[in-house]
N, C-alpha and C positions, 0 to 999 in steps of 0.2 A: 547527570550527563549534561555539561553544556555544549554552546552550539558548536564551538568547532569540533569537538569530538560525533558528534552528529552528522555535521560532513566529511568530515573520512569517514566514518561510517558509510553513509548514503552515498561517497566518491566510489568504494569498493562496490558496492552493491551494484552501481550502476556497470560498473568493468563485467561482474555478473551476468547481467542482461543481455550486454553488447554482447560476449562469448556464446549465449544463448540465439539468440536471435540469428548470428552470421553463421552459427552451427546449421541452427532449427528451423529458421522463421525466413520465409524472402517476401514475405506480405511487410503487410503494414504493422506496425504498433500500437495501440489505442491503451495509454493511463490513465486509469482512471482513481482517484482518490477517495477517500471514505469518509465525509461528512469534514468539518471542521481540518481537524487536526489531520487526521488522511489526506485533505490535499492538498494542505500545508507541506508535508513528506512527499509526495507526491512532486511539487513543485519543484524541492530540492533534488529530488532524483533525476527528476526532469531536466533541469539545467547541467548537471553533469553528464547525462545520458550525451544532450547537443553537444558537447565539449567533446566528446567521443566520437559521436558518428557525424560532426559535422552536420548536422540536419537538425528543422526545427521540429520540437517534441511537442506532440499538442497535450496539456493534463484537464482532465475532466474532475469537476465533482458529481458524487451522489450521494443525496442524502437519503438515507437508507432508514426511512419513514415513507408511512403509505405505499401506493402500487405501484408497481415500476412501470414504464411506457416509455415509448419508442422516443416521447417527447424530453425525458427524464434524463437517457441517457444516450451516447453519442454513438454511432453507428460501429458495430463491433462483427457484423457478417463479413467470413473468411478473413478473422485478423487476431492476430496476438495482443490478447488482453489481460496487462497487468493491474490487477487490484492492489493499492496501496493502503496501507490503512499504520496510524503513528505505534498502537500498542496493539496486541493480538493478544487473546485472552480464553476464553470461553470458547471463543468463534461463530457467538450468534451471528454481530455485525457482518462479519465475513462471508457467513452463511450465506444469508439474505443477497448481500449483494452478488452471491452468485448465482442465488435462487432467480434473482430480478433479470441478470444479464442473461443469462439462458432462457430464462423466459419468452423473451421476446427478441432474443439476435442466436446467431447458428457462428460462433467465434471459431476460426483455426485452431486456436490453443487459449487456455485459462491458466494464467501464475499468481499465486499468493505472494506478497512482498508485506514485512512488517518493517519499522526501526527499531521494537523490544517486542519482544517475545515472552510474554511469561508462565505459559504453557498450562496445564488445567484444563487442556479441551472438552468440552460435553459435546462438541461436533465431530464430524469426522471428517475436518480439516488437517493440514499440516503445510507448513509454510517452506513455499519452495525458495526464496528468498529472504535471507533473515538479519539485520543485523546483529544484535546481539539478544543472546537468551538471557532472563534475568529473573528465572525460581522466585516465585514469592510463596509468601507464606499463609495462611488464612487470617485475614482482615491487614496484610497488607494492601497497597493502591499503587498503581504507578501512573501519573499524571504527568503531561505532553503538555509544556505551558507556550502560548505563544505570545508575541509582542508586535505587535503592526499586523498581526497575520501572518508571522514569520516564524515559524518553531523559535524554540528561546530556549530551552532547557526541560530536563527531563527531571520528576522527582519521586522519590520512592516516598509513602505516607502509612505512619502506622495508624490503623482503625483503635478508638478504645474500646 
């Protein structure tokens, strides 16, 4: 997957939210990104998100090591909070970051966002937000490469 197919990707995703949000949500927004590559995607959702509503998008990161704390991550009481994250897997990552937000903020609402999906959950997640699903196989990888800090392209890797 390279990068312009990654923003139409993330251009739909974000028309997504917006229909969410002016349906569901009259609070705020708070994105928040998952480590590296999350919010890297994150970013890109972001700027198309502003391109929609006109308004500027704040994205957060969390690196989803260690305790979470009020200092870790950015104020999410009564507000609609989307977790980005580049690939969704297992759903530990995921986990945790919701384990961490709920921890310590009381959010209006919680949305899972990935840009590949390749499903295998051991959590009991599922992603309300999805680019695209993409099945892998056991000791396949899917790898989010970036350039500058900029997503760059997506590649699938077989394990020997």
């Amino acid at each position: 997957m390279d990068r312009a197919r990654m923003e139409r990707t993330l251009k739909r995703m974000a028309i997504q939210v917006w229909e969410r949000i002016n349906k569901e949500n009259e609070g705020e927004m708070v994105l928040i990104g998952l480590n590296e590559r999350g919010e890297a995607t994150a970013r890109l959702l972001g700027e198309s998100l502003e391109e929609l509503m006109g308004a500027d998008i704040a994205v957060h990161r969390y690196d989803v090591q260690g305790k979470a704390s009020k200092s870790s991550l950015p104020d999410c009481n009564d507000k609609f909070v989307l977790l980005v994250d580049d690939v969704i897997f297992s759903g530990k990552t995921m986990f945790s970051a919701l384990s961490a937000v709920c921890s310590v903020y009381d959010p209006e609402s919680i949305e899972i966002a990935a840009l590949l999906d390749r499903g295998h959950r051991k959590y009991p997640l599922r992603t309300d937000l999805m680019g695209i699903t993409v099945p892998t196989k056991p000791g396949e990888h899917i790898e989010v490469m970036l350039k500058d800090g900029s997503l760059s392209q997506a590649v699938l890797f077989k394990n020997n």
